[in-house]
N, C-alpha and C positions, 0 to 999 in steps of 0.2 A: 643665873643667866642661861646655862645650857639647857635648863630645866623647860622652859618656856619657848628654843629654838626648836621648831619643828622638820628645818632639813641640816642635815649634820653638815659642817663644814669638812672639806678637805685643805691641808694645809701644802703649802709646796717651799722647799727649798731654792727655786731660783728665784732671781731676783725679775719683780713687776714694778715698775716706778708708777707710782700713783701722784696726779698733777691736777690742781684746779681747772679745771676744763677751760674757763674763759682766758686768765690769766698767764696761764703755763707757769704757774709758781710752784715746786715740788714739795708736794707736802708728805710721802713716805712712802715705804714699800710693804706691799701685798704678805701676809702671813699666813690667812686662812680665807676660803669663801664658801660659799655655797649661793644655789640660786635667789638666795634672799636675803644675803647679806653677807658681810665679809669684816676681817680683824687689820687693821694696819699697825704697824709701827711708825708712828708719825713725829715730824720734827719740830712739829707748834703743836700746844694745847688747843683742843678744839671743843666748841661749844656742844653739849648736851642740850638734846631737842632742836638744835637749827642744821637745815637741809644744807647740802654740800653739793655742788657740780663737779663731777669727776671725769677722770681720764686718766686711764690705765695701758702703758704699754706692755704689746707682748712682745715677748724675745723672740717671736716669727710671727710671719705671716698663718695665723691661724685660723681656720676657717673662712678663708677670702678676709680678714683683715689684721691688721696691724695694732690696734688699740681699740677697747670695749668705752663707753660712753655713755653716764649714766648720774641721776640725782638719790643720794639715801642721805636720811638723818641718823645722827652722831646718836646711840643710846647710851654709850657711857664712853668715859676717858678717865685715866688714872698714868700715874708717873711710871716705865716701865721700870719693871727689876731687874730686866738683862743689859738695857743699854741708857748712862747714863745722859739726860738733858734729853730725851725722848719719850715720848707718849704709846702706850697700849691705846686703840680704840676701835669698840665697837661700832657698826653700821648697818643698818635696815634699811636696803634698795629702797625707793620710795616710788622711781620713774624708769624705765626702761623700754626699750623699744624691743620687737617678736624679736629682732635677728641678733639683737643684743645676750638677750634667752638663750637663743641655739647656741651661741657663740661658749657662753659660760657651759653648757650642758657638755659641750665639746670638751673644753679645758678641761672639765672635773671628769671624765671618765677619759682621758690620756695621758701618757706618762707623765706631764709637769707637776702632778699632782697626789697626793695620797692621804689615809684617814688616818687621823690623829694617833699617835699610838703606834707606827708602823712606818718602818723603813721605808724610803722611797724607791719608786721602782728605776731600774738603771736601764738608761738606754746605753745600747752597742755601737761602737761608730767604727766603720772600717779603714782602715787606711788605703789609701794609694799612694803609687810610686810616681 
């Protein structure tokens, strides 16, 4: 599979709830993406070769929005090894709109995010009194 991916995914540690767009049914969360595609951990097996409507929240307001909105088909699913009654699955964007693009290029080069292989990068938070 990585063989044939031509932009390498970054993977992030917080949590992105990922949700049937139409439905708002929660179908898993965000593991790795990149601009063309992305891995979830999802809570139903899901069809190989049929398109999916998505909707992904973020944990901010990032780049002027709140959640990214987008159709990719399922390219493979398999039982995961880390978490039992849950599904690994692959996904290949299929539909997205320009500002949808800017939005992810954003994510993947700021802190929520990092390349496979590599500690995440820590943000600093200050206190106040």
């Amino acid at each position: 599979m990585d063989e044939r991916r031509k932009d390498p995914r970054k993977q992030t540690d917080h949590f992105f709830g990922v949700f049937h767009r139409e439905t708002g049914e929660f179908i898993g969360k965000l593991i790795d993406l990149s601009a063309k595609g992305m891995m979830l951990q999802a809570v139903i097996n899901m069809d190989t070769g049929s398109i999916y409507e998505f909707k992904i929240d973020l944990p901010k307001t990032i780049a002027g929005k709140r959640f990214l909105s987008f159709d990719a088909e399922c390219v493979w699913c398999r039982e995961s090894k880390k978490s039992k009654d849950n599904y690994d699955v692959g996904f290949q964007i299929t539909e997205m709109k320009f500002d949808e693009i800017e939005t992810i290029q954003y994510l993947l080069n700021g802190a929520l995010f990092h390349d496979s292989g590599q500690q995440p990068r820590l943000t600093l938070a200050k206190k106040t009194n």
